[in-house]
C-alpha positions in Angstrom: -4.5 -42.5 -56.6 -3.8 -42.9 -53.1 -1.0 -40.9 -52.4 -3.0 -38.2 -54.4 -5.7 -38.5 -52.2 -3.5 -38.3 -48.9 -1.9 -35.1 -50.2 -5.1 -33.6 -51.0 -6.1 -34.6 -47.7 -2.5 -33.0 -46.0 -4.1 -29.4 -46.9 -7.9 -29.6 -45.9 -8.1 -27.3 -42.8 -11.6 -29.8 -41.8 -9.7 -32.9 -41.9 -7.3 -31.9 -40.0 -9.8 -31.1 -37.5 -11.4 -34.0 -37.1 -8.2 -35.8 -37.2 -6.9 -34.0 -34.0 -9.7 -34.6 -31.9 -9.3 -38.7 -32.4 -7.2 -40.5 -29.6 -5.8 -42.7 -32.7 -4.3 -39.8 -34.2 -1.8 -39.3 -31.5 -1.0 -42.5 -30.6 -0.1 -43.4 -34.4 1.9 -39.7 -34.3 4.3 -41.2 -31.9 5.6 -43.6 -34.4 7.3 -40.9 -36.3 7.9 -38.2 -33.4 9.4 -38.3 -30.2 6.9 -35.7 -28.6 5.7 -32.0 -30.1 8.3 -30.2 -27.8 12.0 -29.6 -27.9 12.7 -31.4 -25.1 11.3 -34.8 -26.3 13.6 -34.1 -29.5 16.6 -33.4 -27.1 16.2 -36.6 -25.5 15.6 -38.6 -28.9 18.8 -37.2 -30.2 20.9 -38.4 -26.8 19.6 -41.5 -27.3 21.4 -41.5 -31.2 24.3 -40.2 -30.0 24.6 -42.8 -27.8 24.7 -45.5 -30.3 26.7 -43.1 -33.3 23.8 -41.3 -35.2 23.7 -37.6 -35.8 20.6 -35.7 -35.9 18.9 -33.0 -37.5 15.8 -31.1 -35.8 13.3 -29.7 -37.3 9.8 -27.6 -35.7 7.1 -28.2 -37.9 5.4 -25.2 -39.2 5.0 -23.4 -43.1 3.4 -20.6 -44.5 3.7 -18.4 -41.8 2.2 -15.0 -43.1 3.3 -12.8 -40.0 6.5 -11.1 -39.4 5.9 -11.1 -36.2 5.4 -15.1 -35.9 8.7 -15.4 -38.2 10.9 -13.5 -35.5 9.2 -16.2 -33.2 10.7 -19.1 -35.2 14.0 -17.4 -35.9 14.3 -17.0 -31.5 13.3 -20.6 -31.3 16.6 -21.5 -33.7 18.4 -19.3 -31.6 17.6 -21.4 -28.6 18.2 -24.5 -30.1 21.2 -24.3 -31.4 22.1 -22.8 -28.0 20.8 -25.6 -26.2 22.0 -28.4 -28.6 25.9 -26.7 -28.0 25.1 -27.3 -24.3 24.6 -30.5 -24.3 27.2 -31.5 -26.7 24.7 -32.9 -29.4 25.5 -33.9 -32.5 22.6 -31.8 -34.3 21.8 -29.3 -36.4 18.6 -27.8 -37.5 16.3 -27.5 -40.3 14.2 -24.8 -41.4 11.3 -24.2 -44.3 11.6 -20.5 -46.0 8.0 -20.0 -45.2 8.5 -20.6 -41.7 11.0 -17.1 -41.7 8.5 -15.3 -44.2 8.5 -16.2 -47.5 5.0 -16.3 -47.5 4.4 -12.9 -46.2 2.6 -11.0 -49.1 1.3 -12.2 -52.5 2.6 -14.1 -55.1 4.4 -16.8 -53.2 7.7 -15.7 -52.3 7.8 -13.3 -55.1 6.9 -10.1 -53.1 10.0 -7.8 -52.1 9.2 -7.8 -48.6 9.1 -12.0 -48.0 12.5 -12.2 -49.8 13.9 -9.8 -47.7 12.3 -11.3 -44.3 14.0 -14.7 -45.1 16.9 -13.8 -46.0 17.2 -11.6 -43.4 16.3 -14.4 -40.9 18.3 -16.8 -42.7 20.9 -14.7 -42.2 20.8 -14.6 -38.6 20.0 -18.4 -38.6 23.2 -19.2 -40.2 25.3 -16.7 -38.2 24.0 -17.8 -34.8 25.2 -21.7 -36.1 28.5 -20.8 -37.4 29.3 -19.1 -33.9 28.0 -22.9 -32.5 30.0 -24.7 -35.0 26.4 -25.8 -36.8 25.1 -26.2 -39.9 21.5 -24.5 -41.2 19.7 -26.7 -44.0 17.0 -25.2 -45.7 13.9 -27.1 -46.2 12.2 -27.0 -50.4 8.3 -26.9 -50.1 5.9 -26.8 -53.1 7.1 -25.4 -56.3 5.9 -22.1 -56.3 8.7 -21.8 -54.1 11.8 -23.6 -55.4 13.0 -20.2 -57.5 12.9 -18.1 -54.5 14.5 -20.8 -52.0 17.4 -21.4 -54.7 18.2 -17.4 -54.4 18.1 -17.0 -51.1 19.9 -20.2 -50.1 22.6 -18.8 -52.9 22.5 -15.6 -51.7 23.6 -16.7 -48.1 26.3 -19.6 -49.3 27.9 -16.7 -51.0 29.3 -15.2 -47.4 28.8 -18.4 -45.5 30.1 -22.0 -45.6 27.6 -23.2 -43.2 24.1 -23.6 -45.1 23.1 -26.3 -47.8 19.2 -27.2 -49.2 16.8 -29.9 -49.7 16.3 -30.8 -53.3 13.5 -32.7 -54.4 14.7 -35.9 -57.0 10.8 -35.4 -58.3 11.0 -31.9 -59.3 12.0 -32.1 -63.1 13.7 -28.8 -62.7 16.0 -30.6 -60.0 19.4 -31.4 -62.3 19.4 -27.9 -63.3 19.3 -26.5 -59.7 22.1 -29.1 -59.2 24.3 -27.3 -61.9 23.6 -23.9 -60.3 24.8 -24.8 -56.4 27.8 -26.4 -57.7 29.5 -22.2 -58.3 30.1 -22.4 -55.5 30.0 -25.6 -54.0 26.2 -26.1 -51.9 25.7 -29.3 -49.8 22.3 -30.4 -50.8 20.1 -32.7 -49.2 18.5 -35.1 -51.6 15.1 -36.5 -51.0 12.5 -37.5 -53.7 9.5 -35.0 -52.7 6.1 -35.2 -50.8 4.0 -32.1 -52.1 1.0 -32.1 -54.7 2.6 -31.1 -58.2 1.3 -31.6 -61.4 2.9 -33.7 -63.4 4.3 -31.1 -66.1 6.2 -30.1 -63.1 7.3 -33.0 -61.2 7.3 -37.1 -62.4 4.2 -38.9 -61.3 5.2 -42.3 -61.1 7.8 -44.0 -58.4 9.8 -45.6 -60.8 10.6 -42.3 -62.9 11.5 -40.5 -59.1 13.7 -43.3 -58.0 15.8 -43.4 -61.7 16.1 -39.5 -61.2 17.0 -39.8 -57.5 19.5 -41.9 -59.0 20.7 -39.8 -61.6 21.3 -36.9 -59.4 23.0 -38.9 -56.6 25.5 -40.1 -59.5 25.9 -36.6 -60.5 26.9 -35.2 -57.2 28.6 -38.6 -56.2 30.9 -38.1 -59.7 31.9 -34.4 -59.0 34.6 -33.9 -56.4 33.4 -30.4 -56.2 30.5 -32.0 -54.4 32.1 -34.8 -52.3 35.4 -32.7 -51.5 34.3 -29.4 -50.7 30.3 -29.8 -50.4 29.5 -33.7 -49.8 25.9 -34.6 -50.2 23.3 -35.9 -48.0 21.3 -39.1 -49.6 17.8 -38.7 -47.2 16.0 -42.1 -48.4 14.2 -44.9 -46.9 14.8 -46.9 -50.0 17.0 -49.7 -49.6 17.3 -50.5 -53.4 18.7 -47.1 -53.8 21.0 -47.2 -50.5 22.2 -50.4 -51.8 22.8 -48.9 -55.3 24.5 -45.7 -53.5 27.0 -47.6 -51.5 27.9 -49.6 -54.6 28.6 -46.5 -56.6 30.3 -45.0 -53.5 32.8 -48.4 -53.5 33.6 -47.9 -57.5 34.5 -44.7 -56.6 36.9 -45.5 -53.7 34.5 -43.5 -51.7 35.3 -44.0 -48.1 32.1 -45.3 -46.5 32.6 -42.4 -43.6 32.5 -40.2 -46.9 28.8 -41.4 -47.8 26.3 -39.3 -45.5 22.4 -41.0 -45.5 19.4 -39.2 -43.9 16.7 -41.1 -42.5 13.4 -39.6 -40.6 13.1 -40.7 -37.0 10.6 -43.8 -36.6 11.1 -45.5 -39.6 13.7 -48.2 -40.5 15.6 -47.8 -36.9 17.4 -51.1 -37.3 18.5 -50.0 -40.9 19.9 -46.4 -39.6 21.6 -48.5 -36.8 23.3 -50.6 -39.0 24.3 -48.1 -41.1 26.1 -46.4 -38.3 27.6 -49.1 -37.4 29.4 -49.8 -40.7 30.8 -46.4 -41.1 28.3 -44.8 -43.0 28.0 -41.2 -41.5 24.1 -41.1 -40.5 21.4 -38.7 -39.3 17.5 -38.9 -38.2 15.8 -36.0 -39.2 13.6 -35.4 -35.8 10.6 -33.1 -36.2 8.8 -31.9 -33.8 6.1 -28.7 -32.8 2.2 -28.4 -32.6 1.7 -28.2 -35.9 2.5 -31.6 -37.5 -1.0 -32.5 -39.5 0.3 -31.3 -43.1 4.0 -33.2 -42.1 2.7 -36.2 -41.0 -0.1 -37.2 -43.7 2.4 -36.6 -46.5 4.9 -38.9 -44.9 1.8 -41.4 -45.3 1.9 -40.2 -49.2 5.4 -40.6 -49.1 5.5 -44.1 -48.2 2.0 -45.6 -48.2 2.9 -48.5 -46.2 3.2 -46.4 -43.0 -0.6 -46.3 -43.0 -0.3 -49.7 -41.7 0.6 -48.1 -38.3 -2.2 -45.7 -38.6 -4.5 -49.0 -39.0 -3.1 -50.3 -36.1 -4.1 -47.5 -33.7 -7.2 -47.3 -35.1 -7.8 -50.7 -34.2 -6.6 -50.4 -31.0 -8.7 -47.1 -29.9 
């Protein structure tokens, strides 16, 4: 009921009004962002270096319904993955389809001329990183999306190396998208999902998500196709699942360097330290940008005992 409520709440334009104007709201924002501009994300991603953690950056923003505003979000890539070469950080970026115009149009995605503004940007995208030596990962939003993400994130793998895509472990279409990025092989992301779905479409209840997180993880973690070629990224906060994935990753004689964990910036620090520090290959995703209402109260939904820290600003205001 809760985390139903919060994502209602993560697309009500008045909310999200009041919610700005409240000192609270910012100080609590801190606890899962470094600052809303590039350079505060810069300097969180020097500090991981320093201590063996990779990152990956992402500026929040979806649905973006003008070409123009699209073009704007492909230059900003540009320029980070310029600036991230600069300085010799271990990052690369992450970007949602409707940020480079999937949503242009009707019919989410579906319309001739959003297909062929993404992949057009996401062309350039993963061009600009493979000059850098980078890597482009491609955010999954709400449903209405997934077919249209899957083609155009195929659709780019097929001439370049150098792009891979969130999957969500909710979605109960997931294990058959799994099947179709293994020809050829796709890194994928895995997280277990954050949007509003019904539940025909995705599994309502935590313990059904985590046994199909778990289910896909062993499928990828099985298929040297994946580990060899296109090894995946486990994004989880979960420990019972980490601790379950490093034990399937030891039956395996998979090399704990092998085993590559995503974590978001904020949460579980000393975990993602000592995770690093054992070998496991580890990145924070970072997010930052103006426009981090929507982000931030589905990471609430996502894990409900982060409102704690939302209580605690409150109470200090």
């Amino acid at each position: 009921m809760l985390r139903s409520l919060l994502l209602r709440a993560s697309r009500s334009g008045v909310l999200e009004h009041q919610f700005r104007k409240r000192t609270f709201s910012h100080r609590a924002l801190s606890r899962f962002m470094p600052g809303e501009d590039l350079e505060s994300a810069m300097s969180a991603a020097e500090d991981l270096r320093d201590h063996g953690i990779g990152t990956v950056f992402t500026c929040l923003g979806e649905e973006v319904t003008d070409a123009g505003e699209a073009d704007g979000v492909v230059a900003h890539y540009v320029d980070v993955l310029e600036k991230v070469d600069g300085r010799a950080l271990d990052t690369q970026i992450s970007v949602k389809p409707t940020q480079l115009g999937l949503a242009l149009g009707t019919g989410h995605g579906n319309t001739t001329d959003g297909f062929a503004v993404t992949l057009r940007n996401l062309e350039r995208l993963t061009r600009t990183a493979a000059a850098h030596d980078n890597f482009v990962w491609v955010d999954m939003e709400g449903s209405e999306y997934v077919d249209a993400t899957v083609a155009l994130v195929r659709d780019v793998r097929s001439r370049h190396e150098n792009v891979g895509l969130c999957l969500q472990a909710y979605l109960r279409r997931t294990p058959a998208d799994v099947e179709v990025l293994r020809d050829p092989p796709t890194r994928i992301r895995l997280v277990k999902g954050a949007y509003r779905e019904p539940a025909s479409v995705a599994f309502p209840r935590k313990r059904d998500v985590d046994a199909a997180y778990m289910r896909l993880a062993e499928r990828m973690m099985n298929d040297d196709a994946f580990m060899q070629q296109a090894p995946p990224v486990f994004a989880t906060h979960d420990t019972a699942i980490l601790d379950a994935l490093l034990a399937l990753a030891a039956s395996n004689r998979i090399p704990r360097e092998n085993v590559q964990v995503s974590m978001l910036y904020g949460i579980r620090r000393e975990a993602q330290l000592r995770l690093a520090a054992s070998g496991i290959t580890m990145r924070t995703l970072v997010s930052y940008g103006s426009a981090w209402y929507p982000w931030y109260v589905r990471r609430l939904a996502e894990r409900p005992a982060n409102l704690w820290f939302l209580v605690k600003s409150v109470v200090r205001s």
